[in-house]
PDB file with one MODEL, atoms N, CA, C and O in Angstrom:
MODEL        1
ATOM      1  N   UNK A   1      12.583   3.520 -10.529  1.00  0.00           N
ATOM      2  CA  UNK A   1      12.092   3.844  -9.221  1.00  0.00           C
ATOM      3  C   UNK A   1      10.600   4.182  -9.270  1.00  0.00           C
ATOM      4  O   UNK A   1       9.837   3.887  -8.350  1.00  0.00           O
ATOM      5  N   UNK A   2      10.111   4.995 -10.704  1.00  0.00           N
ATOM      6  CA  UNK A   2       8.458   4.729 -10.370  1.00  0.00           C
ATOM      7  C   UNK A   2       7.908   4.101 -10.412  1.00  0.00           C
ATOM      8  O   UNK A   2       6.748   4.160 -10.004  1.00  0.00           O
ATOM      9  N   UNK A   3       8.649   2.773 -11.136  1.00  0.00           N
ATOM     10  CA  UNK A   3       7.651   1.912 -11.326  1.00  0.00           C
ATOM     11  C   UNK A   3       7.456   1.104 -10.193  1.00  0.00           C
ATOM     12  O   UNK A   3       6.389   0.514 -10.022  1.00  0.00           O
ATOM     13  N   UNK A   4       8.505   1.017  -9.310  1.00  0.00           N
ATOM     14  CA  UNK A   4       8.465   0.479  -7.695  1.00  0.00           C
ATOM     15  C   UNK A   4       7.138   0.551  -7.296  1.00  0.00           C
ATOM     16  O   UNK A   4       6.282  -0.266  -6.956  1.00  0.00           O
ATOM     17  N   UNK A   5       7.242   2.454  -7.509  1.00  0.00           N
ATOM     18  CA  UNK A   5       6.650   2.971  -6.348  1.00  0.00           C
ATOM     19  C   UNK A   5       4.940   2.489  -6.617  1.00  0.00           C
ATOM     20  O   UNK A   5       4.068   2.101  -5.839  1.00  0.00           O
ATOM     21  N   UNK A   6       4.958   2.691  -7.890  1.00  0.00           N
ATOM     22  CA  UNK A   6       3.780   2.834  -8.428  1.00  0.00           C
ATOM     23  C   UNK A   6       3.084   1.112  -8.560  1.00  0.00           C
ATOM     24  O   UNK A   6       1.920   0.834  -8.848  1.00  0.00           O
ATOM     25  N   UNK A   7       4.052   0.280  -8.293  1.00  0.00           N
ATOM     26  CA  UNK A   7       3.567  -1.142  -8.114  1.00  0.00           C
ATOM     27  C   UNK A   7       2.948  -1.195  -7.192  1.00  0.00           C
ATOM     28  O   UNK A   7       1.843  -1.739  -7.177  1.00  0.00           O
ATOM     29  N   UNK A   8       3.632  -0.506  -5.922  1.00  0.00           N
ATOM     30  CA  UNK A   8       3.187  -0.532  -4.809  1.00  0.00           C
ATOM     31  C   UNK A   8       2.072  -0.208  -4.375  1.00  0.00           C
ATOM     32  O   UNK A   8       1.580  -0.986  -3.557  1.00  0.00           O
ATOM     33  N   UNK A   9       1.397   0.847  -4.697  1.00  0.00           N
ATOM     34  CA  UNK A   9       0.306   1.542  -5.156  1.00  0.00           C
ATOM     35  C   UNK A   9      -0.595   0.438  -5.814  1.00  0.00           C
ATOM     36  O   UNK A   9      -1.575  -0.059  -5.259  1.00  0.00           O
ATOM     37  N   UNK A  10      -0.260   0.201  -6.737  1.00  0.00           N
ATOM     38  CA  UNK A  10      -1.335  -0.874  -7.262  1.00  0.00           C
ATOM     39  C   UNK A  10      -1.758  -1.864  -6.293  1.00  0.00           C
ATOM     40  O   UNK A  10      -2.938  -2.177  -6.137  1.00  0.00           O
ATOM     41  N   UNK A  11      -0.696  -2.402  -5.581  1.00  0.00           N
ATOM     42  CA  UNK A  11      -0.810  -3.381  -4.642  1.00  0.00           C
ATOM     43  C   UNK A  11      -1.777  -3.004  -3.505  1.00  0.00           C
ATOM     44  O   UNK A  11      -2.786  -3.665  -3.257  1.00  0.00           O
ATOM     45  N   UNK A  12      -1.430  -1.968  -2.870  1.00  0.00           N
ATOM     46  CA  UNK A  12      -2.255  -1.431  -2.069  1.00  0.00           C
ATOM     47  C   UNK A  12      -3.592  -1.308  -2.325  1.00  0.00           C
ATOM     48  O   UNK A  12      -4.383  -1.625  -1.437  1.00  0.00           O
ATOM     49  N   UNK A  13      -4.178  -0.711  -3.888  1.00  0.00           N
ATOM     50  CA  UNK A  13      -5.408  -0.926  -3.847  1.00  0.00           C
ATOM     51  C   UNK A  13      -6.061  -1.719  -4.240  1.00  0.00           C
ATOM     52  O   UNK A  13      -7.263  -1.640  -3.986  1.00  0.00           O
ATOM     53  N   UNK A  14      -5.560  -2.823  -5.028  1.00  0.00           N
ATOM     54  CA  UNK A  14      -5.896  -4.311  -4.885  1.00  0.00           C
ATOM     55  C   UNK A  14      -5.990  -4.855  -3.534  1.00  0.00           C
ATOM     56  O   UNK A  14      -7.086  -5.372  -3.318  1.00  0.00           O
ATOM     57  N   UNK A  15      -5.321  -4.885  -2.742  1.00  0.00           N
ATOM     58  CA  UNK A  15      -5.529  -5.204  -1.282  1.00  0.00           C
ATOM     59  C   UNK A  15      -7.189  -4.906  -0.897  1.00  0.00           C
ATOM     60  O   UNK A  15      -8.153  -5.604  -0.583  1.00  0.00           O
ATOM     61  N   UNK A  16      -6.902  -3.320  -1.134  1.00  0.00           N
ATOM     62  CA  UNK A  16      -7.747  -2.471  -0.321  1.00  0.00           C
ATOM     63  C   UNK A  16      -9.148  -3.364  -0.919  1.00  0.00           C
ATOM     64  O   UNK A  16     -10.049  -3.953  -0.323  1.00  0.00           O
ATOM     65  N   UNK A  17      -8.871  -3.167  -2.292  1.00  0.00           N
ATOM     66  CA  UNK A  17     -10.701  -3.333  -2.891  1.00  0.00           C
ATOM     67  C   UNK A  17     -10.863  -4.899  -2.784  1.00  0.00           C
ATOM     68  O   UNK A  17     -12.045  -5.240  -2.814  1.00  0.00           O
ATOM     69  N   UNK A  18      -9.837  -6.073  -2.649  1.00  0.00           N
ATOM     70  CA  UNK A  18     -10.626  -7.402  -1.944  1.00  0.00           C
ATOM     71  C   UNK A  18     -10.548  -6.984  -0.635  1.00  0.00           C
ATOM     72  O   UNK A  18     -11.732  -7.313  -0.570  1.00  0.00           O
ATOM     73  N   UNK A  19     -10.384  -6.713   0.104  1.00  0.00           N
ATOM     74  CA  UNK A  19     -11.273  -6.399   1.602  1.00  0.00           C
ATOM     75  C   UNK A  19     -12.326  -5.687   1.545  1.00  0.00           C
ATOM     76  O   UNK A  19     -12.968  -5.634   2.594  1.00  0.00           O
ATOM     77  N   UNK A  20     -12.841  -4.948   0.404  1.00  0.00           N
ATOM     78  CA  UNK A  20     -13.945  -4.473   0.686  1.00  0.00           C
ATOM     79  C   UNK A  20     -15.394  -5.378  -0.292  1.00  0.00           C
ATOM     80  O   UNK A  20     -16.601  -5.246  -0.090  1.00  0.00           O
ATOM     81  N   UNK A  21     -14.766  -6.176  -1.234  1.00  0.00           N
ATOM     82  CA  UNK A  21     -15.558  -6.940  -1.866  1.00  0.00           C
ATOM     83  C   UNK A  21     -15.910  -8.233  -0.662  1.00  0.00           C
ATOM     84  O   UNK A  21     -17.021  -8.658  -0.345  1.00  0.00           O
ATOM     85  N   UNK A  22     -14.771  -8.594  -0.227  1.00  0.00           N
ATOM     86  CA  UNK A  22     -15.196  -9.923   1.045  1.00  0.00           C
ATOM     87  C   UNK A  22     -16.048  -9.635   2.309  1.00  0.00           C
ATOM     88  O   UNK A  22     -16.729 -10.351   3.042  1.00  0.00           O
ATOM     89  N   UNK A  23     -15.633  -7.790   2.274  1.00  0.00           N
ATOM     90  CA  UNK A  23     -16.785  -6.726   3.724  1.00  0.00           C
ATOM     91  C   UNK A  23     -18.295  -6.927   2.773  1.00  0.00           C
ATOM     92  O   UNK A  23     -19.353  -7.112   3.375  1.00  0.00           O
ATOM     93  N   UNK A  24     -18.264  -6.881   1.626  1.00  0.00           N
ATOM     94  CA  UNK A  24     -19.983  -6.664   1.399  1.00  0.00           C
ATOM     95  C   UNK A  24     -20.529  -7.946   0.745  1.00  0.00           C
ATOM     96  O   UNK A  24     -21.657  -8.161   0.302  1.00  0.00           O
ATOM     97  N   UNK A  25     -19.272  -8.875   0.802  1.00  0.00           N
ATOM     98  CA  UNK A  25     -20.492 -10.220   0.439  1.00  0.00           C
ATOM     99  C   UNK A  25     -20.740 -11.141   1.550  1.00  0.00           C
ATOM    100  O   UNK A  25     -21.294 -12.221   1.346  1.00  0.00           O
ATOM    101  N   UNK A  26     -20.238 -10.656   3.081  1.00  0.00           N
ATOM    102  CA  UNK A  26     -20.601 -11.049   4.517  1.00  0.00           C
ATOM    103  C   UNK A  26     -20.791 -10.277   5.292  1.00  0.00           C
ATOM    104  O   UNK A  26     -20.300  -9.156   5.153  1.00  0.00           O
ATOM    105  N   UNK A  27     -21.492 -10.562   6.280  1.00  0.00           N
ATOM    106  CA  UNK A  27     -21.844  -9.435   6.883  1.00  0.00           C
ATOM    107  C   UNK A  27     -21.011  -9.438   8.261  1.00  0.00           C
ATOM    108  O   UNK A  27     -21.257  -8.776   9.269  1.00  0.00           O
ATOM    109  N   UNK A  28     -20.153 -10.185   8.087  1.00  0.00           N
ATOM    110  CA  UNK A  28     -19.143 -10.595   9.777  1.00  0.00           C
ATOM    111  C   UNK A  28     -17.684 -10.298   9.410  1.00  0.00           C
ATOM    112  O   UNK A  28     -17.343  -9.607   8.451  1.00  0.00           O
ATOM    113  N   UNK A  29     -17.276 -10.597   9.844  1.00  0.00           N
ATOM    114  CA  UNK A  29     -15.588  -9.707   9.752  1.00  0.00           C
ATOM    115  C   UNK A  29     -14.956 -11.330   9.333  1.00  0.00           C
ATOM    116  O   UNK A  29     -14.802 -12.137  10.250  1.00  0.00           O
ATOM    117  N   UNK A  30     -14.664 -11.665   8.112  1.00  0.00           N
ATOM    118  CA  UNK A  30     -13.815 -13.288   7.799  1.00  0.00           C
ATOM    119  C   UNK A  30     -12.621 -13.223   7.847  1.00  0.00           C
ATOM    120  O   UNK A  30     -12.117 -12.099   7.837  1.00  0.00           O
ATOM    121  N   UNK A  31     -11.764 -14.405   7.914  1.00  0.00           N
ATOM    122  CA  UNK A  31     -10.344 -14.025   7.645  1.00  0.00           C
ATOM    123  C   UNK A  31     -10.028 -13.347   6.372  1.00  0.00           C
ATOM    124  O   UNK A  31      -9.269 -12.379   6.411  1.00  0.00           O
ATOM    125  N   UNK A  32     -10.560 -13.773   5.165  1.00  0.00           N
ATOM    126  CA  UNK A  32     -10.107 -13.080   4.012  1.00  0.00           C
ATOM    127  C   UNK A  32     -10.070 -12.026   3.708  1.00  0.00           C
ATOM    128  O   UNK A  32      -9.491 -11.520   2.747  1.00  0.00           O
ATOM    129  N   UNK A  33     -11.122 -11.244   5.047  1.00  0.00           N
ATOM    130  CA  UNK A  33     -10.790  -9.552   4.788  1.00  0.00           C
ATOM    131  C   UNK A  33      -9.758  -8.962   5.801  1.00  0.00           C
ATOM    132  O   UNK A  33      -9.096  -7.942   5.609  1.00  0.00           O
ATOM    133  N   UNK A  34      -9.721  -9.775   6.933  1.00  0.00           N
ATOM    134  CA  UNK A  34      -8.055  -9.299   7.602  1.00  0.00           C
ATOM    135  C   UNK A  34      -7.295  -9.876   6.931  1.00  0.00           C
ATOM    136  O   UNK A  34      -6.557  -9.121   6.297  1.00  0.00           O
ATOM    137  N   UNK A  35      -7.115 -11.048   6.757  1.00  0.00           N
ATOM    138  CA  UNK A  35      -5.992 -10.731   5.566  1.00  0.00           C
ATOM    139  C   UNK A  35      -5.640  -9.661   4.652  1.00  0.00           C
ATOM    140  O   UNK A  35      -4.586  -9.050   4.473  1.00  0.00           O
ATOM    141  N   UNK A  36      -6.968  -9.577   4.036  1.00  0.00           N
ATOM    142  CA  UNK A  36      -6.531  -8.019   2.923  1.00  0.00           C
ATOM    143  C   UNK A  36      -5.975  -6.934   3.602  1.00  0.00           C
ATOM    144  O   UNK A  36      -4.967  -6.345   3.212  1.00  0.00           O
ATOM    145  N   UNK A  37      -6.630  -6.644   4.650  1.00  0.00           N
ATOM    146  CA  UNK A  37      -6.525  -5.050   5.303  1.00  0.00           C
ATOM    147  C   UNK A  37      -5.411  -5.429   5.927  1.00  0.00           C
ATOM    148  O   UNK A  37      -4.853  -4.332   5.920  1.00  0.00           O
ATOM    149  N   UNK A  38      -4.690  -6.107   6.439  1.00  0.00           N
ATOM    150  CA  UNK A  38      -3.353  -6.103   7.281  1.00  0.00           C
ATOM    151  C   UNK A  38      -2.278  -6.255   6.183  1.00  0.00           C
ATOM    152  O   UNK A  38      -1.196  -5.691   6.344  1.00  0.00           O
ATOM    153  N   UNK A  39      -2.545  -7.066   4.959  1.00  0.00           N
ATOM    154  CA  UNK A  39      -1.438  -6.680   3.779  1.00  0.00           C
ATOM    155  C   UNK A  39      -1.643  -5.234   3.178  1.00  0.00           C
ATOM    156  O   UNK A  39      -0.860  -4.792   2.337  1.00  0.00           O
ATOM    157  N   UNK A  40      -2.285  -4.808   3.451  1.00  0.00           N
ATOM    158  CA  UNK A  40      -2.415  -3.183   3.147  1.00  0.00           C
ATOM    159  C   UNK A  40      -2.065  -2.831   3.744  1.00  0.00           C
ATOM    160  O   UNK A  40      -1.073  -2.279   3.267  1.00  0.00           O
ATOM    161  N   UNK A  41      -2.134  -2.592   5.128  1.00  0.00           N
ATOM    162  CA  UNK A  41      -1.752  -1.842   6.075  1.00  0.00           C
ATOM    163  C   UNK A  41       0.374  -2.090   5.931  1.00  0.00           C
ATOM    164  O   UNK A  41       1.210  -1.195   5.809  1.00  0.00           O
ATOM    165  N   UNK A  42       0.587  -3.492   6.006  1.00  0.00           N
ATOM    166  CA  UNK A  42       1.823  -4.047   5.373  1.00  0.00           C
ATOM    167  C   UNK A  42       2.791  -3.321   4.346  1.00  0.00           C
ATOM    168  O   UNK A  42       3.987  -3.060   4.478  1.00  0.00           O
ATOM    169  N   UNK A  43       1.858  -3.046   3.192  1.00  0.00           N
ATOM    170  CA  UNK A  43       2.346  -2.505   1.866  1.00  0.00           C
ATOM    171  C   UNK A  43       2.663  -1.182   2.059  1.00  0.00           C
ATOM    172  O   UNK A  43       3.697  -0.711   1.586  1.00  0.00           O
ATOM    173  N   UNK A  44       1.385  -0.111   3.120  1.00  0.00           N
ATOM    174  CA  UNK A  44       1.527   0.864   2.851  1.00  0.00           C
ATOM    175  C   UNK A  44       2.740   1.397   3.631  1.00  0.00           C
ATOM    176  O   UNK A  44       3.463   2.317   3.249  1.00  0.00           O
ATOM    177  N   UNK A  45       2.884   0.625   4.895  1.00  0.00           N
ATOM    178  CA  UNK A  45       3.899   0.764   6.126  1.00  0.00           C
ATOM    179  C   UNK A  45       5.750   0.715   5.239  1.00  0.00           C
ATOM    180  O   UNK A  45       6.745   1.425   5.388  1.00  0.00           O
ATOM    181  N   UNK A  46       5.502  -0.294   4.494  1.00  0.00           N
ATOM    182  CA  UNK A  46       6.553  -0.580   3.558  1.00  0.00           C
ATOM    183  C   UNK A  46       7.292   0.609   2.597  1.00  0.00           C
ATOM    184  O   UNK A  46       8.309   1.284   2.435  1.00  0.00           O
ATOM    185  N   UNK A  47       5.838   0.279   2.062  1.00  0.00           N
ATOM    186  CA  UNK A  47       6.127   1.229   0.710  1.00  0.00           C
ATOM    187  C   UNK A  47       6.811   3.172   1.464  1.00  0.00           C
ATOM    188  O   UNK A  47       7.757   3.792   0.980  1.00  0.00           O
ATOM    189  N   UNK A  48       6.142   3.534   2.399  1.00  0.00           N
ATOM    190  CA  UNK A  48       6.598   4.553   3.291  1.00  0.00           C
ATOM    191  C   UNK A  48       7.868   4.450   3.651  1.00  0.00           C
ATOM    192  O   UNK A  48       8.438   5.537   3.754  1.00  0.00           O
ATOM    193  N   UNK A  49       8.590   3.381   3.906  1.00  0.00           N
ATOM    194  CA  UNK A  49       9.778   3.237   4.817  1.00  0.00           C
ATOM    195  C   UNK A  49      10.711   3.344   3.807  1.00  0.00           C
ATOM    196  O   UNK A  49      11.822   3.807   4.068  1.00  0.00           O
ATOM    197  N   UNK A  50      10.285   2.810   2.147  1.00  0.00           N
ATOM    198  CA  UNK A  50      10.957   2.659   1.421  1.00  0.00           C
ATOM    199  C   UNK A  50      11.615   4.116   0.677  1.00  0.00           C
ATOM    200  O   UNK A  50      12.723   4.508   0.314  1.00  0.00           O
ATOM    201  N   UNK A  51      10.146   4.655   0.701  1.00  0.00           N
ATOM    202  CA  UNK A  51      10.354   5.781  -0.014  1.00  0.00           C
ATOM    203  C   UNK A  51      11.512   7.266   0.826  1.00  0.00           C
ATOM    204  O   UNK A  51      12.082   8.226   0.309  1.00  0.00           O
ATOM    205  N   UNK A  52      11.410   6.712   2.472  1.00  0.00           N
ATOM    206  CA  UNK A  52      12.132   7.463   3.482  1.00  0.00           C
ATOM    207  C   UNK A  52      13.339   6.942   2.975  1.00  0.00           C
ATOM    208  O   UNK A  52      14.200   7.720   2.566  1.00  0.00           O
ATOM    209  N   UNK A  53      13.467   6.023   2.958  1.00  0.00           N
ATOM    210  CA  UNK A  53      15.189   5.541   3.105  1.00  0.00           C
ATOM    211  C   UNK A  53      15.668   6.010   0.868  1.00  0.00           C
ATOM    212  O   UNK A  53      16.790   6.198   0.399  1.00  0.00           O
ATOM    213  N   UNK A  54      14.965   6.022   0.478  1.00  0.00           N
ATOM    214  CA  UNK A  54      15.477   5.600  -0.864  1.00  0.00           C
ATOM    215  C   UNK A  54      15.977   7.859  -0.822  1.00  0.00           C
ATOM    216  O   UNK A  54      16.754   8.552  -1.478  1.00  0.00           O
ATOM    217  N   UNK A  55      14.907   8.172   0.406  1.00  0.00           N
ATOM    218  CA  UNK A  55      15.408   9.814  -0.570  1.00  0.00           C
ATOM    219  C   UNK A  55      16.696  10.296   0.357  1.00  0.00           C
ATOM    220  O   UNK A  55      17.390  11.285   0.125  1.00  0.00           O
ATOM    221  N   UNK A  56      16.854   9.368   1.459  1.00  0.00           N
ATOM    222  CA  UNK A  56      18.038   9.421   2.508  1.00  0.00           C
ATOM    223  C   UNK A  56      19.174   9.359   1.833  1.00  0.00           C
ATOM    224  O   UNK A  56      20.051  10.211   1.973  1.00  0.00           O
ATOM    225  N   UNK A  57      19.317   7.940   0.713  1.00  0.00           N
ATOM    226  CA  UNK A  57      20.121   7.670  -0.148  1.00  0.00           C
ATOM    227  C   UNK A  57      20.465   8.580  -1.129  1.00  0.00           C
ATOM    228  O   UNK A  57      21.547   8.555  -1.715  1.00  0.00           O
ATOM    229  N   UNK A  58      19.315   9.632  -1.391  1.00  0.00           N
ATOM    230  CA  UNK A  58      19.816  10.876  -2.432  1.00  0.00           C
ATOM    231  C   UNK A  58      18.872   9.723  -3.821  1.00  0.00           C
ATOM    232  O   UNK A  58      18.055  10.524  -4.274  1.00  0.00           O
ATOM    233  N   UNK A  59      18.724   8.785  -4.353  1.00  0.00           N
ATOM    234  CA  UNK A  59      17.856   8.439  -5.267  1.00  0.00           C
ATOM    235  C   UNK A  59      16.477   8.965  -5.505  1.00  0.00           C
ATOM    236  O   UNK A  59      15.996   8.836  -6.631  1.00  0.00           O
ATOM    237  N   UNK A  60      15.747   9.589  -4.485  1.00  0.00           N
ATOM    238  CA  UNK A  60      14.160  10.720  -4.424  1.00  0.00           C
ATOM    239  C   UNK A  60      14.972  11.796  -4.308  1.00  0.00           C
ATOM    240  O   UNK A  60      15.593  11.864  -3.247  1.00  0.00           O
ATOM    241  N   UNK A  61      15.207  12.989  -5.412  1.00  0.00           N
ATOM    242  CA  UNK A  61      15.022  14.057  -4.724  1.00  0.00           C
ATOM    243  C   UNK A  61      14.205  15.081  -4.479  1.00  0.00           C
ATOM    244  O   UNK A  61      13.737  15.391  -5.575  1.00  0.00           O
ATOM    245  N   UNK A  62      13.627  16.012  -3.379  1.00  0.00           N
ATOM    246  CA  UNK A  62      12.492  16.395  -3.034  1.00  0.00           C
ATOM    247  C   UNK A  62      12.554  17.555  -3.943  1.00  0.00           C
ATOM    248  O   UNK A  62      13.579  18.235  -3.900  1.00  0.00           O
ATOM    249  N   UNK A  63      11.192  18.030  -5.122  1.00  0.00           N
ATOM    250  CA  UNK A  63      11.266  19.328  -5.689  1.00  0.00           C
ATOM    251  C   UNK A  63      10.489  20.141  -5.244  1.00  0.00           C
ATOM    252  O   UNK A  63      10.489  21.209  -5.857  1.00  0.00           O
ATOM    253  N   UNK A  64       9.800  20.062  -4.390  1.00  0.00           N
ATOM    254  CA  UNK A  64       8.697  20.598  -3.200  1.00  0.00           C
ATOM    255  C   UNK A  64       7.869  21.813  -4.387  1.00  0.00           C
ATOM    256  O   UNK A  64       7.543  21.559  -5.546  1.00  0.00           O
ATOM    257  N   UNK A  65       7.753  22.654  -3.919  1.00  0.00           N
ATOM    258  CA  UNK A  65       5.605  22.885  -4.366  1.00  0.00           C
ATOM    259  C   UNK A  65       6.174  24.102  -5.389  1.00  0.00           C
ATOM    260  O   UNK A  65       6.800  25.095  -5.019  1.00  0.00           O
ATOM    261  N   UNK A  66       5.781  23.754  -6.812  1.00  0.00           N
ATOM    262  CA  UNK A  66       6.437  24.921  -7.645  1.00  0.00           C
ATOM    263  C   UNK A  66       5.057  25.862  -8.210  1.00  0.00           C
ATOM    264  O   UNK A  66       5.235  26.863  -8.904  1.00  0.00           O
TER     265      UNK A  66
ENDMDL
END
């Protein structure tokens, strides 16, 4: 399960950092950087829903702030 999570994570900031490499080598908004930023936005929406439902299931359990 961390490694899920933690893929996910990777994914996300791979996303994140080609949308910001395609933001500073144009100066106009291209498809290749909405693409990036809406599969981020994608991943992170995901990866959230996943992590709700997986601790619903009892597989996360919460050890809150020690």
């Amino acid at each position: 399960m961390k490694y899920l999570v933690a893929a996910a994570f990777v994914l996300i900031i791979g996303s994140l950092a080609s949308a910001f490499i395609s933001m500073m080598r144009s100066k106009s908004a291209n498809p290749k950087m909405v693409r990036s930023l809406a599969l981020r936005v994608g991943f992170s929406i995901a990866l959230f829903l996943t992590i709700l439902v997986l601790a619903k299931l009892g597989y996360i359990k919460p050890t809150g702030i020690r």
